[in-house]
C-alpha atoms as one frame of an Amber mdcrd trajectory, in Angstrom:
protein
  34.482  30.690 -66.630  35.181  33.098 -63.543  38.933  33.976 -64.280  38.300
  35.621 -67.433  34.963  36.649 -66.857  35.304  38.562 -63.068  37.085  41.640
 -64.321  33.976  42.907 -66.208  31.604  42.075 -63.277  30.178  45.125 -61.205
  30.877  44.775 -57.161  27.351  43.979 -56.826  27.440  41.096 -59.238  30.974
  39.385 -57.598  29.436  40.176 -54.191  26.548  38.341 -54.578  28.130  35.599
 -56.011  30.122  35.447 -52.810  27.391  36.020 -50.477  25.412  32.957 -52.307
  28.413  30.727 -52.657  28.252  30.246 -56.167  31.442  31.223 -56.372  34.141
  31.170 -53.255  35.970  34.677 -52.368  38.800  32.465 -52.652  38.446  31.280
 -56.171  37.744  35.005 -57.095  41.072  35.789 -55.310  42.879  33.190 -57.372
  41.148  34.891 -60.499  42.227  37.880 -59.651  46.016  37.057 -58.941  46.230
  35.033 -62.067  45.136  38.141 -64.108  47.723  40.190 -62.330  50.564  37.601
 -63.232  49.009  37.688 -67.071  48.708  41.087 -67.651  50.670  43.376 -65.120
  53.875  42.747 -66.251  53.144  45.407 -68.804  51.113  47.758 -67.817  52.890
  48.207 -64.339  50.365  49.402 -62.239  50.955  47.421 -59.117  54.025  48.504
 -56.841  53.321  45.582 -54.365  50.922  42.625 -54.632  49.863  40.844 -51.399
  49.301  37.683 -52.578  49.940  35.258 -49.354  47.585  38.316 -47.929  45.246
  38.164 -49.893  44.900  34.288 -49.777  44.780  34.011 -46.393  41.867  36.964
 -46.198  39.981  35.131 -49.033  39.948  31.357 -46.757  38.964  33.562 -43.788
  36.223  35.125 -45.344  34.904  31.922 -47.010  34.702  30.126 -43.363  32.612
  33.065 -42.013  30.271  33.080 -44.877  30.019  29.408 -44.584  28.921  29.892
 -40.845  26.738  32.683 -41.850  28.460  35.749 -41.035  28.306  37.993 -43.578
  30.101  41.643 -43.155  28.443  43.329 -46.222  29.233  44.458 -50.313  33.164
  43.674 -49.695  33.242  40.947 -47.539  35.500  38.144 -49.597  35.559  40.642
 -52.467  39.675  40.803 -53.624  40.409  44.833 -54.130  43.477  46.565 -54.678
  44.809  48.979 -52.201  46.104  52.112 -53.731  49.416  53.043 -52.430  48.402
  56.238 -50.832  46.568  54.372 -48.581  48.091  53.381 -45.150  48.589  49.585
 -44.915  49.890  48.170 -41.611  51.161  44.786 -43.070  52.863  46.636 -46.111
  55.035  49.197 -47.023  52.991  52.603 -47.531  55.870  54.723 -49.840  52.792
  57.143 -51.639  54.887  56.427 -54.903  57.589  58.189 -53.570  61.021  57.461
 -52.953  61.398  59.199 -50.132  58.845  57.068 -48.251  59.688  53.523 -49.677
  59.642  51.098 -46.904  57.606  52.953 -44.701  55.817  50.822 -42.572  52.625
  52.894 -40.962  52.085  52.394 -37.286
């Protein structure tokens, strides 16, 4: 039910779904990638996906909220990262060519 469904949630909803458990920021991760995979290939509008990233960040966030931690709206949310956007564990290129591969500091 989640992978087809969590594209058409709000933040709030996937959030609280999250926060509760009823659904693990991991298995909304997976969701999330698989979509990518199904339906990026044509409309191109990744440059870079993070997956082992992303993964990783997802099991993290699920062991905090497990041990009640909770950061706020985002915590174990997946997002995408515009490329504009400095990223220290990713190339940063602005959709340019004359920045691919940059690596911020």
């Amino acid at each position: 039910m989640l992978a087809p469904e969590l594209h058409f949630m709000t933040l709030d909803q996937i959030s609280n779904l999250i926060r509760t458990g009823a659904v693990t920021s991991l298995a909304a991760t997976q969701a999330t990638l698989e979509r990518i995979d199904r339906i990026d290939p044509a409309l191109r509008s990744y440059v870079e996906v993070c997956r082992e990233r992303a993964l990783e960040r997802a099991a993290v966030a699920d062991e905090e909220i497990s041990r009640g931690i909770w950061k706020g709206l985002l915590h174990g949310v997946p997002v995408a990262v515009k490329d504009l956007c400095y990223r220290t564990y990713a190339p940063t290129a602005a959709g340019t060519k004359v920045h691919a591969g940059f690596l911020p500091p």
